[in-house]
C-alpha positions in Angstrom: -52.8 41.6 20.9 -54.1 41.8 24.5 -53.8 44.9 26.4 -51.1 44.0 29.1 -48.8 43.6 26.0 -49.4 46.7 24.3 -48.5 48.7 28.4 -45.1 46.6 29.0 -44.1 47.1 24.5 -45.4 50.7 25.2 -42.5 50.9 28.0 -39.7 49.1 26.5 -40.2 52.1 23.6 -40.0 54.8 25.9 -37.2 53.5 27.3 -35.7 52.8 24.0 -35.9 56.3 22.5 -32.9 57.6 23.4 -31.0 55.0 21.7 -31.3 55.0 18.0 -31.2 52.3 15.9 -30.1 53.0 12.1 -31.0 55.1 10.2 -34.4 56.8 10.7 -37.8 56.1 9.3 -37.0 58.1 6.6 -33.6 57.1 5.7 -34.4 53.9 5.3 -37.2 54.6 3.1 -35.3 56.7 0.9 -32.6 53.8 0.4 -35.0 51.1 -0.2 -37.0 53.7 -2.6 -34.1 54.4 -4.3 -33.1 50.4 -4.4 -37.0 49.8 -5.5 -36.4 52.2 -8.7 -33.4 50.6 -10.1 -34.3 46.7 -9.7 -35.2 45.0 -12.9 -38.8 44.3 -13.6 -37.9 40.4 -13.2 -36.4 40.9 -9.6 -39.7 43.3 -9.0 -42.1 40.4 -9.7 -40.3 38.5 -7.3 -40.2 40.6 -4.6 -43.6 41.6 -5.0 -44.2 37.5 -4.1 -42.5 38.4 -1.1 -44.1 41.6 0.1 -47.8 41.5 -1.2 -49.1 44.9 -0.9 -46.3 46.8 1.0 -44.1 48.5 -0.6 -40.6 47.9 -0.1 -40.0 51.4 1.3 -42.7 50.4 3.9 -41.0 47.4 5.2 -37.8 48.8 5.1 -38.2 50.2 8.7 -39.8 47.8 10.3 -36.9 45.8 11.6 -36.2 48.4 14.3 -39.4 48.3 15.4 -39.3 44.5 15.7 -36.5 44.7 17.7 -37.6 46.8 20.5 -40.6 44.0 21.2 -40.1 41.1 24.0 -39.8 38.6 20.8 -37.3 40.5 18.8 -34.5 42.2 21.6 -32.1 38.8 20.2 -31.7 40.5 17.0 -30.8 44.4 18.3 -26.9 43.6 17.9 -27.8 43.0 14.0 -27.9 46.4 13.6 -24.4 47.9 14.3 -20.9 47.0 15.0 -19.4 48.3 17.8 -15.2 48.5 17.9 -12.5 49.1 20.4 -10.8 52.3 21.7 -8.1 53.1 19.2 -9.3 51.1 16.3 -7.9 52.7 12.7 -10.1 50.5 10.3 -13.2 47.8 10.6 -12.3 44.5 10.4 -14.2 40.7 11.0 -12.1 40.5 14.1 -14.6 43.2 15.5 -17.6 41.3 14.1 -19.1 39.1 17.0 -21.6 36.6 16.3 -24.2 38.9 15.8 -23.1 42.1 13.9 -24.8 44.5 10.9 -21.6 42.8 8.2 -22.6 39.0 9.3 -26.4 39.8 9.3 -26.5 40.9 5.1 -24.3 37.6 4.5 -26.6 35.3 6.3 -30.2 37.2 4.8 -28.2 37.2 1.6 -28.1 33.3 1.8 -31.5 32.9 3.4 -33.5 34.7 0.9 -30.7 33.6 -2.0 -32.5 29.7 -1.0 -35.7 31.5 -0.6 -36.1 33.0 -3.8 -37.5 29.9 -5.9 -40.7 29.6 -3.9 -41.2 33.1 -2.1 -44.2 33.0 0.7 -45.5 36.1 1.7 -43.5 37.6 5.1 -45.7 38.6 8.3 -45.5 42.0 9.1 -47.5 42.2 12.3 -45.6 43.5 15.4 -43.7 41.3 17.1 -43.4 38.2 14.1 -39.9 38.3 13.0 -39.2 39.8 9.7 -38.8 38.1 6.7 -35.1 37.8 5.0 -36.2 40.5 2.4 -37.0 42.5 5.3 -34.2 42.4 7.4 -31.4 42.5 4.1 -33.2 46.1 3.5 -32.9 47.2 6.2 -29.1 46.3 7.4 -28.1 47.0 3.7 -29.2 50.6 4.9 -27.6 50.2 8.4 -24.1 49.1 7.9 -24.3 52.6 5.6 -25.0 54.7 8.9 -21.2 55.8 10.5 -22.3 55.2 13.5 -23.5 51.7 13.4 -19.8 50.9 12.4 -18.4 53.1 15.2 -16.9 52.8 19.1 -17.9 50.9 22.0 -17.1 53.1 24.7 -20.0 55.7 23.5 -22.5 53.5 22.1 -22.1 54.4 18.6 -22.4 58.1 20.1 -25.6 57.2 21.9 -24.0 58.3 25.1 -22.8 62.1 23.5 -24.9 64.4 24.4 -25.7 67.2 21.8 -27.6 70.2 21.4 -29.0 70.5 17.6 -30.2 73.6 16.0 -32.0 73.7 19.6 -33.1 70.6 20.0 -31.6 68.4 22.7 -30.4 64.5 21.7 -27.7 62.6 21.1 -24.6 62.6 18.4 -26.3 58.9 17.3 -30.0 60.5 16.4 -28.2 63.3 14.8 -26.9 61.2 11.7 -30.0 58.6 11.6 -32.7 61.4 11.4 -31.4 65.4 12.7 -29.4 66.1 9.4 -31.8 64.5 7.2 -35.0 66.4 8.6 -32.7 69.5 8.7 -32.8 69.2 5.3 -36.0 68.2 3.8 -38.4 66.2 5.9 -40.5 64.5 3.2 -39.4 61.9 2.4 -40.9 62.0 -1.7 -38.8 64.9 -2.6 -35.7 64.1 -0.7 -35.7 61.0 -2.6 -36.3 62.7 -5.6 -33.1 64.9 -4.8 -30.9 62.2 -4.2 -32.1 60.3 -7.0 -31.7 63.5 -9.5 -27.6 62.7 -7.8 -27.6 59.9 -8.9 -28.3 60.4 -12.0 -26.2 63.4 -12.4 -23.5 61.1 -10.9 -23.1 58.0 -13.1 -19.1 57.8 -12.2 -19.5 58.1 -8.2 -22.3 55.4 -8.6 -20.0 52.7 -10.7 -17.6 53.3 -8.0 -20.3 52.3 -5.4 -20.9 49.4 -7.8 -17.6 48.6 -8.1 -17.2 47.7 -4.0 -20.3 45.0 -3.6 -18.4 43.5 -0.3 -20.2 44.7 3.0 -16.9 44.6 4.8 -15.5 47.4 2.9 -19.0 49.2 3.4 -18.5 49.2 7.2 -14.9 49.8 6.8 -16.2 53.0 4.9 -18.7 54.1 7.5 -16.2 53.9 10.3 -13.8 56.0 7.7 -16.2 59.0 8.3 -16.4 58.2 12.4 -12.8 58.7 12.3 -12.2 61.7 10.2 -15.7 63.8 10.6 -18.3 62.6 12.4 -16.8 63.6 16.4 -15.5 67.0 14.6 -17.2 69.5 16.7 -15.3 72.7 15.8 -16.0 75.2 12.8 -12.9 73.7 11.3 -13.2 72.2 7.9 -10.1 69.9 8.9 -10.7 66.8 11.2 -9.7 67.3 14.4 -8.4 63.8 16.8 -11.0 62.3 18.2 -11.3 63.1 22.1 -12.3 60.1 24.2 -13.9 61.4 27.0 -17.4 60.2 26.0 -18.9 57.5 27.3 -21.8 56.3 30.0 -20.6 57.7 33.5 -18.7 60.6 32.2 -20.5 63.7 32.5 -20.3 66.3 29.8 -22.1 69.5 28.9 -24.2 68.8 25.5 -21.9 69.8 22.5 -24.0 72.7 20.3 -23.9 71.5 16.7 -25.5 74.0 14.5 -24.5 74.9 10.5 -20.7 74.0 10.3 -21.3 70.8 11.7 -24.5 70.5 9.3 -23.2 72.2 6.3 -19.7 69.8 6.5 -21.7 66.3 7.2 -25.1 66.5 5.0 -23.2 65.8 1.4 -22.0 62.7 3.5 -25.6 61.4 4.7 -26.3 62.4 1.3 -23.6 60.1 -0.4 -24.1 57.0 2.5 -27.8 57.2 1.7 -27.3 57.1 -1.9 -24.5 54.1 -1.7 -26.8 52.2 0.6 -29.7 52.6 -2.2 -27.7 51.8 -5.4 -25.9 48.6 -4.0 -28.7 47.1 -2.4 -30.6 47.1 -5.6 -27.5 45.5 -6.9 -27.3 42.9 -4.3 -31.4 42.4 -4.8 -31.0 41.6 -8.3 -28.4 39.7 -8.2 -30.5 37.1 -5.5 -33.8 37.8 -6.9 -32.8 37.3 -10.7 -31.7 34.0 -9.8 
């Protein structure tokens, strides 16, 4: 990689910061950790052909970072899916041609004719990522509210928020804030959520019993509606207020342990859904 490219992909991610992208490094670890642990040894084999020595909780991030090169800025709409002012539910209407519900169909259907003769994917920077790659990680994306959320704020991009002190956005709250809030490493927090699960078998059948990525956006932008812009102390959701939004100027909103204390069993829950239905949706492919 010549030096000129590392300055200008060195800008495009300072620029980029602000604006998250999924689930954090760590959250999508977890999920495809989680995912990893329940696949069946056959589907293992296979993805192994697939991955070589990574892991599949190392690859599961690397999509975002692929999409902040020169190469891969076609494939940042993959991520999310943006609606309308005043929508009540997700629906295909709101899917363009590039959106987080189409991308898991169409990597579902690549790697589906993939999976009799896997070739090793390409993880250097800027190569595009394999279909096992990119069905992680927007399996773990469409499970993020706010990749399933409005327009008019970027997904809460554009929402200013103070954090337990730290200054960011509403967006970077739910991909990484709450989850580091609660434990940063990211062996033990997997461990936690996968002690849930286990404590859990009814709430994980009912994950299991709703495989279709529509109704896992429509549940993301569920919690947009009824939790995720509830600023007060108040355990009841309060109506949205749309007066966010690039060009309107706001002081930051101060989240600290009512907003924290309400929200983590949900990141909890999301991350845990994400995990448990994309080993499903691995096996499935990968078992043939």
């Amino acid at each position: 990689m010549d030096r000129l490219y590392i300055v200008v992909l060195l800008l495009v991610l300072m620029n980029t910061v602000e604006k998250s992208s999924g689930w954090g490094k760590q959250g999508h670890m977890m999920i495809a950790q989680i995912a990893w642990d329940r696949l069946t040894n056959n589907a293992k084999n296979i993805a192994d052909n697939f991955m070589g020595s990574d892991t599949m909780a190392e690859l599961a991030p690397l999509p975002d970072d692929y999409r902040y090169t020169p190469q891969g800025k076609w494939s940042a709409p993959c991520h999310f899916c943006n609606l309308p002012r005043g929508a009540t539910n997700f629906t295909m209407d709101n899917c363009p041609d590039l959106c987080v519900v189409k991308s898991i169909q169409n990597y579902s259907s690549i790697l589906t004719n993939e999976q009799p003769n896997p070739t090793q994917c390409d993880y250097d920077l800027g190569v595009e990522p394999c279909a096992l790659e990119f069905l992680v990680h927007y399996v773990g994306d469409v499970h993020q509210p706010l990749h399933v959320s409005f327009t008019y704020d970027e997904g809460g991009n554009d929402v200013k928020v103070i954090f337990y002190g730290q200054a960011t956005n509403l967006h970077a709250v739910w991909d990484d804030y709450i989850i580091e809030h609660w434990n940063s490493d990211f062996s033990s927090a997997t461990q936690e959520l996968e002690d849930m699960i286990e404590n859990e078998p009814s709430l994980v059948q009912q994950y299991l019993n709703s495989m279709n990525p529509i109704t896992w956006a429509d549940e993301s932008f569920g919690y947009v509606l009824s939790t995720v812009y509830n600023f007060t102390d108040d355990a009841i959701p309060q109506p949205i207020q749309h007066a966010y939004g690039r060009g309107v100027a706001r002081a930051p909103i101060t989240l600290g342990d009512a907003y924290y204390d309400r929200n983590l069993p949900i990141v909890q829950q999301r991350l845990i859904a994400a995990g448990v239905r994309l080993a499903a949706v691995l096996d499935s492919i990968l078992s043939g």
